[in-house]
C-alpha positions in Angstrom: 23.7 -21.1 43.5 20.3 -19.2 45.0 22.0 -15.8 44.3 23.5 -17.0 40.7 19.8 -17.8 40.1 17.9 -14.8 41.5 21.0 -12.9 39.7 19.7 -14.1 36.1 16.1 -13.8 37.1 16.9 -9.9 37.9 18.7 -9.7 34.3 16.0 -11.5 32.3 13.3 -8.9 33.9 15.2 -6.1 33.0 15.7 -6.5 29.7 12.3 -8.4 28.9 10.6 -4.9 28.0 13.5 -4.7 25.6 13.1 -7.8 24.0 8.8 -7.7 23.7 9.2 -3.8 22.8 7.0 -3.6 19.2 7.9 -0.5 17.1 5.9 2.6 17.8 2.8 3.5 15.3 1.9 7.0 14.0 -1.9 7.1 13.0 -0.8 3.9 11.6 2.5 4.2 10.2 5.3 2.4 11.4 7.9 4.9 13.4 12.0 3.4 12.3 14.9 5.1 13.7 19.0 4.4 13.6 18.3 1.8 16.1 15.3 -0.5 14.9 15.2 0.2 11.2 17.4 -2.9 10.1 15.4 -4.9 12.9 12.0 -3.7 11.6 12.5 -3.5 8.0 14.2 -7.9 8.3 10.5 -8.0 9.5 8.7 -6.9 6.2 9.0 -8.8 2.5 7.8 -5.0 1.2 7.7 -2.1 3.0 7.5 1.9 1.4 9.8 4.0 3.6 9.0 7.9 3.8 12.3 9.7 4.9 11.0 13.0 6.1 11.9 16.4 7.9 9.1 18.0 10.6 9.7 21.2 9.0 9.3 20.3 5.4 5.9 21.3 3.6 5.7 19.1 0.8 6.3 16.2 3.9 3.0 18.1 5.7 0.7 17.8 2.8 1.5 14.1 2.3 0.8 13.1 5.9 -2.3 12.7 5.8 -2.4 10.9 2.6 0.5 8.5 3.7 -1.6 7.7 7.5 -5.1 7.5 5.1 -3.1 4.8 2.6 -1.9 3.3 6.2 -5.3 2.3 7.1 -6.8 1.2 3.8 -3.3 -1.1 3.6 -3.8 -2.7 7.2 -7.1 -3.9 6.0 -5.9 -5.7 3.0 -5.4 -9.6 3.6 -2.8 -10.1 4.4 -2.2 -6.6 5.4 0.4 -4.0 4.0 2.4 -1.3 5.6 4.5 1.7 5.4 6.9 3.4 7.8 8.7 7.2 8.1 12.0 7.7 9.1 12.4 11.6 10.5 15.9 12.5 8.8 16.5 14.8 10.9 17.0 12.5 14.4 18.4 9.6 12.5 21.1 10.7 10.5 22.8 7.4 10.4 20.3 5.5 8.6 19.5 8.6 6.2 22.9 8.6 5.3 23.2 5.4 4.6 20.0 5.7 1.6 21.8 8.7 0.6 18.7 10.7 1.4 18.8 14.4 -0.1 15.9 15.8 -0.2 12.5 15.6 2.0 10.7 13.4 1.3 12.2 10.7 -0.4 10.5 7.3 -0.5 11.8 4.3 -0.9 10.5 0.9 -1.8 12.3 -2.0 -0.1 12.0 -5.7 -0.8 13.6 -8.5 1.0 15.6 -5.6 2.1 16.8 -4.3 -0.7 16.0 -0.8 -1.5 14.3 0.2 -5.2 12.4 3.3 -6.8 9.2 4.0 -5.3 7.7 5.3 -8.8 3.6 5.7 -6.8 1.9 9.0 -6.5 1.7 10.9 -3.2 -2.0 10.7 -2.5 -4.1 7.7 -0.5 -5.3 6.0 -3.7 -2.2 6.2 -5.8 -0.2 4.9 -2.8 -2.6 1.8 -1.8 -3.0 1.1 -5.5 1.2 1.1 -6.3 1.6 -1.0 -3.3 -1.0 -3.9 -4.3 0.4 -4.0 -7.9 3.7 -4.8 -6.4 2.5 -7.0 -4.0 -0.4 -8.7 -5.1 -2.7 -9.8 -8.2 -2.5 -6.3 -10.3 -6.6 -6.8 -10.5 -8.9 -8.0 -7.2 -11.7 -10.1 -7.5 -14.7 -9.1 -5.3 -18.3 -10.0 -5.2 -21.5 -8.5 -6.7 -22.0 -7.2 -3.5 -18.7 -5.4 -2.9 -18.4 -3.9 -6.4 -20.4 -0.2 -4.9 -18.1 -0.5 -1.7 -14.8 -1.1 -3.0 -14.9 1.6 -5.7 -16.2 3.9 -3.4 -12.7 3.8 -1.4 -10.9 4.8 -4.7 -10.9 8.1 -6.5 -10.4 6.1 -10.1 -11.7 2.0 -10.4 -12.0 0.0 -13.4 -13.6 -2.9 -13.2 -14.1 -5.9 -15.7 -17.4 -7.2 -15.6 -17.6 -11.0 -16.9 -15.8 -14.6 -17.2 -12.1 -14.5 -16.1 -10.8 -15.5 -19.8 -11.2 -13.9 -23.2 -9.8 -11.1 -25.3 -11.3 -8.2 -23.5 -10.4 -9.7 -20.0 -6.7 -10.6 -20.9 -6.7 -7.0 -22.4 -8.0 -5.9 -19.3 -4.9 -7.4 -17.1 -2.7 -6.4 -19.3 -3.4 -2.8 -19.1 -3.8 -3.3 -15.0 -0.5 -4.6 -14.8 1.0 -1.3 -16.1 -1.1 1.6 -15.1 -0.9 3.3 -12.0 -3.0 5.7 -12.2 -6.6 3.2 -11.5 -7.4 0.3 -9.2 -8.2 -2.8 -10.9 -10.9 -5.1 -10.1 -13.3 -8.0 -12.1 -16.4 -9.5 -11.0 -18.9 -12.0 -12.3 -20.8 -11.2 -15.4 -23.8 -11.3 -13.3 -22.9 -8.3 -11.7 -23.3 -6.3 -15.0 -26.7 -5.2 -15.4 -27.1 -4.0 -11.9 -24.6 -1.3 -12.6 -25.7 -0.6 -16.0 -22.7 -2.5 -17.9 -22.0 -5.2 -20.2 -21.2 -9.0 -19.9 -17.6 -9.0 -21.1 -17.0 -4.9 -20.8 -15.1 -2.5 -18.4 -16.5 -0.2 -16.4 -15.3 3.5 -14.7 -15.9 4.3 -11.4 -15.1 7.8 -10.5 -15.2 9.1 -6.6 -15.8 12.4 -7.7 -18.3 12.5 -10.3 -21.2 10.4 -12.4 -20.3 7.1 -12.2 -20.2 4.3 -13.7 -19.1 5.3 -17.3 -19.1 2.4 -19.7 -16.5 1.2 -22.3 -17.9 -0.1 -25.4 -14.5 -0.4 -27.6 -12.7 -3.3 -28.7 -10.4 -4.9 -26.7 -7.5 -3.6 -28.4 -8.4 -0.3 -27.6 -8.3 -0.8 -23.9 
């Protein structure tokens, strides 16, 4: 019985580094392969794959973007993620997505793979991924409104009470447009940024900002 028993304990310590083994991380970016990606991706209710080749340029220039969208993701609560798959080592799991071309992203939830329809650059990946996962506008504080825009090349921000035409106008447009990131504050955010109770705001990374919208709400 003492050797059946010291048999099992030599069994269970050899495969325990197995069994605790997390997935490997690139600059943030989870690393799948033919042998954990069904393991891994059972793990994630969304998850944007990049299927990729070392040798392809197009999947060069979007490293950087993909491991800078990475980090702003893993500080969202709850946090968000995104993995690679190099093509090239694991055929068996690029076959199976039918992958062509490099690189191919795909957008899984629960799973199931669909389009990935996001840009290829930090901003227009972290703000694809929250509109699929989360409210398509954030609310933040007075004191986060300079912060948070700062992070994205394009914000709009709704400055006011959560109800109204302009507001409803406001979601509305967030929930389809890709191209900003959405967010509303309280009203009495407004002057200290030079806008309007009840108006919309443009925050731009790369030039003047804010610039003020002083249409109708139809015209959002």
């Amino acid at each position: 019985m003492r050797k059946i028993l010291y048999g099992l304990a030599s069994l269970v310590s050899m495969f325990a580094p197995f069994a605790l083994a997390e997935v490997a991380m690139d600059e943030g970016v989870l690393v799948l392969t033919d042998a954990n990606f069904d393991e891994e991706l059972a793990k994630h209710e969304y998850l944007l794959v990049e299927f990729y080749a070392p040798w392809c340029g197009h999947c060069k220039k979007l490293t950087p973007e993909y491991a800078a969208a990475a980090s702003v993701l893993a500080e969202k609560n709850p946090p968000r993620y995104v993995a690679k798959v190099d093509a090239t080592e694991n055929k068996d799991v690029a076959a199976r997505f039918e992958v062509k071309g490099f690189p191919t992203l795909y957008w899984f939830v629960n799973g199931q793979k669909q389009e990935y329809s996001g840009g290829r650059t930090k901003d227009t990946i972290v703000s694809w991924i929250m509109k699929k996962t989360g409210p398509v506008s954030q609310e933040i504080s007075c004191g986060s409104v300079a912060s948070m825009t700062a992070e994205n090349k394009l914000s709009l921000v709704y400055f006011g009470s959560f109800e109204g035409e302009m507001y409803d106008s406001f979601i509305n447009v967030a929930g389809g447009d890709e191209k900003f990131t959405f967010m509303h504050t309280s009203g009495d955010c407004a002057s200290a940024h030079g806008a309007q109770i009840g108006s919309v705001s443009v925050f731009r990374s790369f030039d003047e900002s804010p610039v003020h919208y002083g249409g109708s709400a139809d015209g959002l």
